[in-house]
C-alpha positions, 0 to 999 in steps of 0.5 A: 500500500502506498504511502499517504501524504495529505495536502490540506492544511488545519486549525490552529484551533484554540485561536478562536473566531472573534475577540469579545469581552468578559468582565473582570468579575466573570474571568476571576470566577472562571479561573481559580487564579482569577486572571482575565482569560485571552481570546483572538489572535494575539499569542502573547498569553501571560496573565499582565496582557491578556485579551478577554472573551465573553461566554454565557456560562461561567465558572464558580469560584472555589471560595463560594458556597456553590463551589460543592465539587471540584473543578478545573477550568480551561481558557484559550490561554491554556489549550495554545499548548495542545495540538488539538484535530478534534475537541475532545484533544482539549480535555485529555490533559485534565486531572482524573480523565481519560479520552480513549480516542484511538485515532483522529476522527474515531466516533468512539472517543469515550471519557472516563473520570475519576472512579468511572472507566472509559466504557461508563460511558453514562456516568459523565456528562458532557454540555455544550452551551446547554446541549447535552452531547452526552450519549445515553443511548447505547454504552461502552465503545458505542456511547461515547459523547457527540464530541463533533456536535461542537468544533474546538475553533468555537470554544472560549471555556472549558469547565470540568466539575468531578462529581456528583456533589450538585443537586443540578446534575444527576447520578450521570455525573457520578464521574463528572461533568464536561461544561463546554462555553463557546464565544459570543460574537460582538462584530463581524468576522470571517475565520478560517484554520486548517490542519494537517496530521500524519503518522507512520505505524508498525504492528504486526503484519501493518507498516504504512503511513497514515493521515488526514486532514482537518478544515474549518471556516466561520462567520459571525457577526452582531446586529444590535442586540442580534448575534449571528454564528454559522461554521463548517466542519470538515474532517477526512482522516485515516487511521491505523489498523484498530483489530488485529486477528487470531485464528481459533486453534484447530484439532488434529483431525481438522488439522490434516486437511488445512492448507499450508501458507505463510506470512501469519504472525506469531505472537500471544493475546492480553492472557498470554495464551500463543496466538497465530494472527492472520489479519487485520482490519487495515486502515479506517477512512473517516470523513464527517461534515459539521454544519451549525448555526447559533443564533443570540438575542438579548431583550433588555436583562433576557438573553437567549442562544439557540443552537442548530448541528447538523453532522453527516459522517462516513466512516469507511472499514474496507481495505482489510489486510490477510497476512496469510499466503498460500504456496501460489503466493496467493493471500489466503481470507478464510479456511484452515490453515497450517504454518510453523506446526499450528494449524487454526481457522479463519473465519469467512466474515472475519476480514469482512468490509463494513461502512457506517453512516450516520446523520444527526440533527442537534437543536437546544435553545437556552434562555435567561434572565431576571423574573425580579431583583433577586430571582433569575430564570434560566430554561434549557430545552434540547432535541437530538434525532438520529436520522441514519445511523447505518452500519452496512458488513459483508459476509466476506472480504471482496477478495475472497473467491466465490464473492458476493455482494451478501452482507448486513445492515444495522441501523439505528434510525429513529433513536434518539433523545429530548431534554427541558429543564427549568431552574430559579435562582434566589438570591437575599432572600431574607438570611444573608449570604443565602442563595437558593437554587431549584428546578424541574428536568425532564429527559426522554430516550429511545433506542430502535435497533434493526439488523437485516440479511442483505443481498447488496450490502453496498446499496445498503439493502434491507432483504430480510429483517432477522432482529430488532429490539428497542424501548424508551426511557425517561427520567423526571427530577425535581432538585433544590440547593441551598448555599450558604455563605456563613461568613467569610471564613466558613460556607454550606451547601444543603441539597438533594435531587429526587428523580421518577425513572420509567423504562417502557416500550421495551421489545426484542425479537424471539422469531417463530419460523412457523409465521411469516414476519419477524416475531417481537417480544415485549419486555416489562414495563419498570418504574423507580424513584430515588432521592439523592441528598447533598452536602458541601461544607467549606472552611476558608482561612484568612490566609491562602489555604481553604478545605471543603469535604463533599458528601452525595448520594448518587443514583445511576438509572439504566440506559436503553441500550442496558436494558434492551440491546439483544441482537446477534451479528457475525462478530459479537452477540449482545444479550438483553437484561430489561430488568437492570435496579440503578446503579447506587453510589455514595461519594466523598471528597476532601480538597486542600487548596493553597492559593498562589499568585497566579494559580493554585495548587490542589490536593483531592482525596476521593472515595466512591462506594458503588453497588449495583455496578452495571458492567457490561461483561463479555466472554469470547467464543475460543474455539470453532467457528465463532472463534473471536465472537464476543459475547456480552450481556450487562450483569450488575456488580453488588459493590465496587469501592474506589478511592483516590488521591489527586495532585494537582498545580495549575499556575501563570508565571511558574519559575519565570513570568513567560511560563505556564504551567499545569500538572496533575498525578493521580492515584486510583484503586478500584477494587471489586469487594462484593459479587455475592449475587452472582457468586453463591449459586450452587454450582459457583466455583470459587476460582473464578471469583471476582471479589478482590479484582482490580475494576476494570480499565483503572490505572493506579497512576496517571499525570499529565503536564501541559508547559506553556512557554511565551517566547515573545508575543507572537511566538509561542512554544509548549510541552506536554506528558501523559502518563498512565500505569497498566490495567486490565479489561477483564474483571477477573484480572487473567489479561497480564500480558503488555504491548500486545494487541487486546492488552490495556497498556501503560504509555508515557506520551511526550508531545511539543508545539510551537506557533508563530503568529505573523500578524493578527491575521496570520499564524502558522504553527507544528507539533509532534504528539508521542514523540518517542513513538511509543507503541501501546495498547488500550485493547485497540492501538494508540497513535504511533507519533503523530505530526502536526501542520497548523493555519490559521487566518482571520479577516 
């Protein structure tokens, strides 16, 4: 395959589209450091010159009695040290997170935080401007957020909130909340920034050179009291081989008739268990198309932003690579084979082709303001519509003799989510320092899964209609939270969220041959409520250190692809669990801030005590013709514990005014302390226990730096590290082995930048992320290292 060089140039993301203003007061709250925050084109970042921007949403300041949980904050001046192709690049340095973004352009770039791995997906939360992007459809690879619903040249701020200590979010935030910002126009301004990435990776049987690139264009402009914002996203980018594959070792029997060839690959899985691998899934094309339109007004006190996306994506999986040859020099795609003395089979579908395309339509509207002096009203109303979420498979690989154009389609057309939310904000009212929050929240999902037999999987043709299943669910949450602000050196927080969970409508398909269509089963109908308390209680000295403990109770409703998803498709089997209890937490964190002059320094201690884990547990078909088909279904976990310790020092002008600097280490173990539902069944063997098991995808340590250093005002130059210890993916702990394909891998990351601004219209810049190039594995491969070519221009 030929070496990939790709033309077009990218963002320089974090300059964004229009200098605007926030006030002094806003920035101070935004930042712990309380520095204005620096917006438009100038890089000269240090915390005596910089511009300012203005957001809607702002940060509370760790001193307030709102301040229940911990957060961290980035501003335009922080994000100049990454090298940013998607928006979820911006988050992956902050304490206590993970992005398992595989490659630039993967719609699966899932989050975890703190005690919640990367697959709970549905214990964080992730808003832009209001709209939740968070996908609490379906979970694990699947539910990741809509991270390209917003474009990372749009954002001003970036908040991170860990936990669920606020009565506003619900038990989804068990890990934490993502709150997106993104600027306001005051003038007219076109901007464009552009992106070119490449990288060249080794493994196995792969050795090529992949890449893409990453375009932007906007218009904003303001028209009195009338704002006006429309962008174009465009992303086309090529990633490195995501599964590599093993054949499923033959008997003696089978043995005798399998063809000899050469070229597979030998080597061991995550257990360490001899492997032959015959394949991989080659590269992955990802091409999507991002449209929006924001449209501000403001009617005296009121304001009001409403929010359209549209995104239309391909992502193509059709160039699969058999390491396989047979005598003739022929690549061999299925059958028994033999080399070296080991004789295993291939799978027909397993080097299979697959195209996944999907549209969807994002709608929120957000308005604010004052019903009197002291009482303010804010109403946030979303909509999200799936109106092609299709994922065409063919039986075999095109390569293979004897090949048609039979396959599948999946399509998860008509899914989709609404959400309102209503909420008053009192302030004076009648005790001093009291301000009182309270709300109603309504949130609604639907999940219709279809796999249909196809006789022409490349017009996505829907023949035969083998399974469906589906169902809905909602949730209705009233919460009240009071803050306090005792004195000045003392402040409480009282709250609690009581919330009404119904799942309905609910069905999957059982077929009868004996009649003609396809047979579908209604599952029970479930309701639950649950009422979740809060408390904050922080202690500020007159000095520049301050202490606050958090105590919530948190409840994690099941999701529709938890209780719904039962399907069978060529590669994996998905087993429904209608009846799933919520996930029940209790959490704790004690923060230690000292503050310094242009930043602070941080210590967390965090516990969470989970019963009722909902994991998705998965076993593999190891032998016969299924060999490699995963297995899943979701079986609650009784109780999971985890407790941590966080580090943290974010700070402007560290050792010198010209350097910033932003570093945070974690220490988290999550251990599994109770499965005793599942393990006192009469046949249970005692060693397969899980009890004692680390959790799942829970490194001990992580740490991140991000170092800015300001060579001059238009030149710009930065460091970055990312570090995280070795895990399992395997709740009974058996997958030891390192740097293999399935393995969950420790990694050190090293990336630098440089940007050079050549005027205020102009700047350029280059970056290097995994500069060692390191190879590692989160089951699926990390990037190798990656460069990066950066434009950007304003008129």
């Amino acid at each position: 395959m030929n070496s990939r060089f790709c033309v077009t140039a990218l963002a320089f993301t974090t300059y964004l589209l229009s200098p605007v203003v926030l006030s002094q007061q806003d920035a101070a709250a935004a930042t712990p450091q309380a520095t204005s925050t620096k917006q438009g084109k100038d890089l000269k970042n240090t915390s005596n010159n910089l511009e300012e921007v203005k957001v809607w949403g702002k940060a509370v300041e760790r001193n307030s009695a709102a301040y229940v949980s911990p957060t961290s904050v980035l501003i335009p001046s922080d994000m100049t040290a990454i090298n940013v192709a998607t928006t979820e690049d911006l988050v992956k340095f902050e304490p206590s997170l993970v992005i398992r973004r595989r490659f630039i352009g993967d719609s699966n770039g899932t989050m975890g935080i703190r005690g919640s791995n990367m697959f709970q997906t549905s214990r964080s939360m992730v808003f832009a401007d209001g709209v939740p992007l968070h996908y609490l459809l379906q979970s694990r690879w699947s539910g990741a957020p809509r991270w390209t619903m917003v474009s990372a040249s749009e954002i001003a701020q970036i908040e991170i909130v860990y936990g669920p200590f606020s009565a506003e979010y619900s038990g989804n935030a068990m890990g934490g909340v993502v709150l997106i910002e993104t600027a306001t126009p005051d003038k007219q301004e076109f901007h464009f920034d552009a992106t070119l990435h490449s990288q060249t990776f080794n493994a196995y049987g792969f050795d090529d050179t992949v890449g893409g690139y990453n375009s932007f264009l906007s218009y904003a402009n303001k028209f009195g009291d009338l704002s006006v914002y429309a962008s174009y996203n465009h992303l086309d980018s090529e990633s490195q081989p995501q599964t590599f594959y093993y054949g499923g070792n033959l008997d003696a029997d089978a043995a005798t008739d399998a063809i000899a060839v050469s070229g597979g690959v030998h080597n061991i899985d995550e257990r360490g268990n001899p492997r032959l691998y015959f394949g991989d899934t080659g590269i992955v094309h990802t091409a999507s198309d991002n449209f929006k339109i924001k449209v501000g007004y403001n009617l005296g006190d009121w304001s009001s932003l409403f929010n359209l996306v549209y995104e239309d994506r391909l992502s193509e999986s059709d160039s699969a690579n058999a390491y396989m040859r047979d005598s003739d020099g022929n690549r061999v795609w299925s059958g028994n084979v033999i080399q070296d003395g080991t004789a295993i089979n291939i799978p027909e579908s397993r080097l299979n082709s697959s195209e996944l395309n999907r549209n969807s339509l994002s709608l929120g509207l957000r308005v604010r303001g004052p019903l009197s002096e002291n009482l303010q009203l804010e109403t946030n109303l979303s909509r999200f519509a799936i109106f092609r979420d299709r994922t065409a498979t063919s039986q075999v690989n095109p390569a293979t003799e004897g090949y048609t154009q039979q396959g599948s389609v999946q399509d998860l057309a008509g899914s989709g989510w609404h959400t309102a939310e209503v909420k008053l904000k009192a302030t004076d009212i009648g005790l001093a320092g009291v301000e009182l929050i309270a709300g109603l929240r309504y949130e609604a999902y639907e999940l219709e899964q279809e796999n249909h037999a196809s006789d022409d999987y490349t017009t996505a043709e829907k023949t035969t209609l083998e399974s469906a299943n589906g169902g809905s669910t909602n949730i209705s949450a009233v919460f009240i939270q009071a803050n306090w602000d005792i004195d000045k050196n003392w402040s409480l927080s009282l709250g609690g969220r009581y919330e009404s969970f119904n799942s309905h409508k609910g069905y999957y398909s059982d077929d009868d041959q004996t009649t003609a269509a396809l047979d579908l089963v209604p599952t029970p109908e479930t309701d639950t409520s649950k009422f979740s308390p809060k408390l904050s209680l922080g202690y500020n000295t007159n000095g520049n250190w301050s202490l606050r403990y958090s105590l919530a109770k948190a409840y994690r409703f099941p999701i529709v692809e938890e209780l719904y998803s039962q399907f069978s498709a060529y590669n994996s089997i998905s087993e429904a669990n209608p009846e799933l209890s919520p996930e029940d937490g209790l959490h704790h964190n004690l923060m230690f801030d000292y503050e310094l002059n242009r930043g602070y320094a941080r210590i967390n201690l965090f516990s969470e005590v989970v019963k009722g884990t909902l994991e998705s547990q998965t076993t593999t078909i190891e032998s016969g013709p299924q060999t490699g088909t995963s297995v899943r279904t979701f079986v609650p976990i009784d109780e999971v514990k985890t407790n941590g310790v966080e580090f943290i020092v974010n700070n402007r002008g560290m050792l010198s005014e010209h350097l910033d600097l932003r570093f945070n280490l974690t220490y988290t173990h999550a251990e599994i302390v109770n499965n005793s539902t599942a393990e006192n069944a009469a046949d249970f063997d005692s060693t397969l226990s899980i009890v004692g098991k680390d959790y799942p995808r829970m490194p001990k340590w992580r740490s991140n730096l991000m170092a800015n250093y300001h060579l001059s005002d238009k030149w710009g130059l930065s460091a970055t590290w990312q570090y995280s210890g070795n895990s399992y993916g395997r709740t009974d702990n058996t997958d030891l082995a390192q740097n293999v394909y399935g393995a969950q891998d420790s990694y050190s990351r090293f990336g630098v930048k440089t940007q050079y601004a050549f005027n205020d219209n102009f700047s350029l810049g280059f970056g290097i992320d995994n500069l060692t190039n390191q190879i590692s594995y989160v089951a699926h491969p990390w990037p190798s290292r990656t460069a990066y070519l950066n434009i950007s221009y304003d008129l």
